[in-house]
N, C-alpha and C positions, 0 to 999 in steps of 0.2 A: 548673315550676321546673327540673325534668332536661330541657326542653329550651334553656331560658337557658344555665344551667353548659355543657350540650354544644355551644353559641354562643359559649360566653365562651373555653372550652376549644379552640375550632377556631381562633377569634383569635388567641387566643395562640400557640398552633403556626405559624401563618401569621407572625406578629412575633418568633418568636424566628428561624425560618426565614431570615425578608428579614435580619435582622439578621446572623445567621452568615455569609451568601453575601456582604451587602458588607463584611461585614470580611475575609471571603476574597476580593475581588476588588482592594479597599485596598491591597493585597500587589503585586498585578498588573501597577501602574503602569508606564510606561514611562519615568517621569522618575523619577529619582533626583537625591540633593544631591550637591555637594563641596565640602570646605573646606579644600582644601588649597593649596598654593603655584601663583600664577597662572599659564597657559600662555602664555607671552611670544611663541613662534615654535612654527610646524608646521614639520616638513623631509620631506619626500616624496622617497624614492629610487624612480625607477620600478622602473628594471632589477633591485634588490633587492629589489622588492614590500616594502621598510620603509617605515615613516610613523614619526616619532619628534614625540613631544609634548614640547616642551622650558620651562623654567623659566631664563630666562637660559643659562646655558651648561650647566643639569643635564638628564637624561632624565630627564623622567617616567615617560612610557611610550612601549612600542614597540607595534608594531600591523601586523601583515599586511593583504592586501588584493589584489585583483583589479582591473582596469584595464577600456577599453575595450577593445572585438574587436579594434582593430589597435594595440596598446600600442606598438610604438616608433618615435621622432619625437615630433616637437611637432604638436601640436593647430594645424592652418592652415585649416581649414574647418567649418561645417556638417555635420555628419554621415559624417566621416572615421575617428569611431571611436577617433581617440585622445586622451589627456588634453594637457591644456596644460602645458608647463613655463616657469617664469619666477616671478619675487613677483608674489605678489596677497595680497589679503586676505579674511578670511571676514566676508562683507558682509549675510548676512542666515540666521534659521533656519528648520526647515519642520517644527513640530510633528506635522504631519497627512501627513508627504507618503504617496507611496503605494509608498516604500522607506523603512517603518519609523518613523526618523526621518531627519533632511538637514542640513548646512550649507553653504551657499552659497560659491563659489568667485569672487572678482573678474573673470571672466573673460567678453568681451574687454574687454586695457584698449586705448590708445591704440594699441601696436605691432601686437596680434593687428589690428587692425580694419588698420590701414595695408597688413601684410600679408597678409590676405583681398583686400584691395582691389586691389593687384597682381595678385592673381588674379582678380580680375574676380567673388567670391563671398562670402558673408555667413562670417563666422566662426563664427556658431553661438552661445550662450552656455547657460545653464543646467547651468555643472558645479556638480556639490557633492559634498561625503563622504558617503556617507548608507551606510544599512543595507542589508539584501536582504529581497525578497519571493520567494525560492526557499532552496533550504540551501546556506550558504556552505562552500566545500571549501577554500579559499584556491589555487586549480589553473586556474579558469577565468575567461580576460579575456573578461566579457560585457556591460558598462558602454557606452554611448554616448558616453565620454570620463570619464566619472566615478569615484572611489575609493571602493569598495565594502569594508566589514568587515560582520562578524560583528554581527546586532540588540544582541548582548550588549555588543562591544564599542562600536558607536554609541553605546548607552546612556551609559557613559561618557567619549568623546569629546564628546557634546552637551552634557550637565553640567558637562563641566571648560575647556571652549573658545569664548572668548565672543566676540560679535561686534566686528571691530575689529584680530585676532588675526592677524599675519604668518605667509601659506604661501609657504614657497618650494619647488618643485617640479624637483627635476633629471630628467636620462636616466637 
């Protein structure tokens, strides 16, 4: 019988265990809700390092950020390092990417691809906003053209900004 109880007993610790850790891990999530007022437009200031999440004509939020290695100019190629500027739209998300989280940049549309093409070279595509897989300082353009925040802030840009959603991107 005291070896049952000491059976029954070791269960138990093992199940309250596994229970406590996923309720601790529950926490942990990457996704978060929002339920607040729609984001209608992105406005991306390079030269600013601003990013503003807008609601028709109101800020939501503002947002720092980091660029590609060579941030100024527009984005005309392949692996030139910098981000595109022009409207596009956020066209798809990357729950899994392997900066954090992502959201997909329209890019290229019809003009980048016309103007790669006068240059005789692919324009590249695959920008997005996404998180970092090092510590963000807000100081360093390391991005392959892409707009880089803070895990924390991604968390929030991906929850509040849905697919379909107007960036427009200046100098």
């Amino acid at each position: 019988m005291p070896k049952i109880r000491e059976q029954a007993g070791r269960k138990m610790r093992l199940l309250i265990m596994c229970l406590i850790l996923s309720l601790g891990l529950s926490g942990c999530s990457k996704f978060i809700s929002y339920d607040g007022p729609e984001v209608t437009r992105i406005v991306v200031l390079k030269s600013a390092r601003q990013m503003y999440l807008l609601h028709n004509d109101e800020i939501l939020e503002t947002y720092n950020f980091e660029l590609g290695f060579a941030p100024v100019g527009d984005k005309q190629v392949e692996g030139d390092g910098r981000t595109p500027e022009g409207s596009y739209t956020i066209d798809r998300r990357n729950p899994n990417s392997a900066f954090y989280l992502s959201l997909g940049i329209s890019y290229p549309n019809d003009r980048d691809r016309a103007e790669a093409a006068a240059l005789g070279e692919s324009p590249g595509g695959d920008i997005f906003i996404h998180g970092t897989n090092r510590p963000f300082r807000g100081q360093d353009d390391w991005t392959w053209g892409c707009i880089a925040v803070s895990n924390a802030e991604m968390r929030e840009i991906y929850a509040m900004v849905r697919t379909g959603t107007q960036i427009d991107i200046f100098p």
